[in-house]
N, C-alpha and C positions, 0 to 999 in steps of 0.2 A: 504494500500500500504506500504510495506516495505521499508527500506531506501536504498535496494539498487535499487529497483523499480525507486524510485525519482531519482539517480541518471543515471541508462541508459536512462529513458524517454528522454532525449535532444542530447543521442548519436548517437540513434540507426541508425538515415538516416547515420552520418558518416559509422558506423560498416558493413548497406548494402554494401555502397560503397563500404569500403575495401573488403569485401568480392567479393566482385566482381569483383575488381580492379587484381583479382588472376586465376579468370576463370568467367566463364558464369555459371551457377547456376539455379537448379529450386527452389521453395521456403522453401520446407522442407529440402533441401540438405544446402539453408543458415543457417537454426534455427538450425542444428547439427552442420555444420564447427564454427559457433558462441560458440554453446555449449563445443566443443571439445576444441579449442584455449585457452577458455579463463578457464577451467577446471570446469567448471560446475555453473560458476561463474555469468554467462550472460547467462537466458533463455530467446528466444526470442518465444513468439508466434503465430504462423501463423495468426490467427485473428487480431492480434495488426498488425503483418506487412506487409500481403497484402495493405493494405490502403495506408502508407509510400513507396511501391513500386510504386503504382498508381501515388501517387504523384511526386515522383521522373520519371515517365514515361513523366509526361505532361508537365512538366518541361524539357524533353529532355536531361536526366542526364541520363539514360538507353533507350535502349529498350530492346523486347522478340520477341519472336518467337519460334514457336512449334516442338518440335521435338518427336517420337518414344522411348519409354522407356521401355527395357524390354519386348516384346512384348506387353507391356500392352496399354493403352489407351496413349493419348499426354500429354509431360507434357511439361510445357510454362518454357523457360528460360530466365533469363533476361543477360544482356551485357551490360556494364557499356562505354558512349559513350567518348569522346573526353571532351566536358563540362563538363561529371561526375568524371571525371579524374582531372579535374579544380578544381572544387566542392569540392572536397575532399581532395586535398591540403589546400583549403581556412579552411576547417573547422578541418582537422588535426591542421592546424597553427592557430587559433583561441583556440581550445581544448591548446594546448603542453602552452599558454600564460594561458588562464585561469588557470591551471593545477601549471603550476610554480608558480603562483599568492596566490593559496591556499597555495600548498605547504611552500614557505616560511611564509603564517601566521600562518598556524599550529605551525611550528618550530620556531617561533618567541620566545625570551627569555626575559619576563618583567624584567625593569629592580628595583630595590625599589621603586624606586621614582616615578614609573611608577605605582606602582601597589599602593603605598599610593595614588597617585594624586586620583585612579579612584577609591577609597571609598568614 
């Protein structure tokens, strides 16, 4: 697993949601809006992210339903409910605190006495 693997494994339920948060969606049409946003930067998998939709179903943060596509056979959309709308405030604001929290360790600047103490 790659390091940026480690780091969307704990996003991705948010990323559905947003993506959702923008229209109703089937599931191959998320893993591209995903891909295109973020410049190729976040692949998502359909086998990794059916599961995470499921779960987010039973939890009552979306539902689906089937519509006509293309003449072709149904494809299942999902729709991001009232709660997932919730959901995903909670974990935007969750993410933007953990995020700021890295961010200033990263750019954190020892000071000498700092950097002698911890030899």
């Amino acid at each position: 697993m790659d390091y940026r693997d480690r780091f969307k494994k704990g996003s991705i339920e948010m990323l559905l949601l947003k993506v959702l948060s923008g229209e109703d969606c089937y599931g191959y049409q998320i893993t591209q809006i995903i891909k295109e946003i973020s410049k190729g930067s976040i692949i998502v998998r359909e086998p990794s992210m059916y599961p995470i939709l499921y779960r987010l179903q039973e939890r009552n943060l979306i539902s689906s339903y089937k519509q006509k596509g293309n003449g072709r056979m149904e494809r299942v959309y999902y729709h991001i409910e009232t709660e997932g709308r919730k959901e995903l405030d909670k974990l935007i604001s969750a993410y933007t605190e953990v995020h700021e929290g890295i961010d200033a360790l990263l750019n954190y600047k020892y000071s000498e006495d700092e950097l002698e103490h911890a030899k």
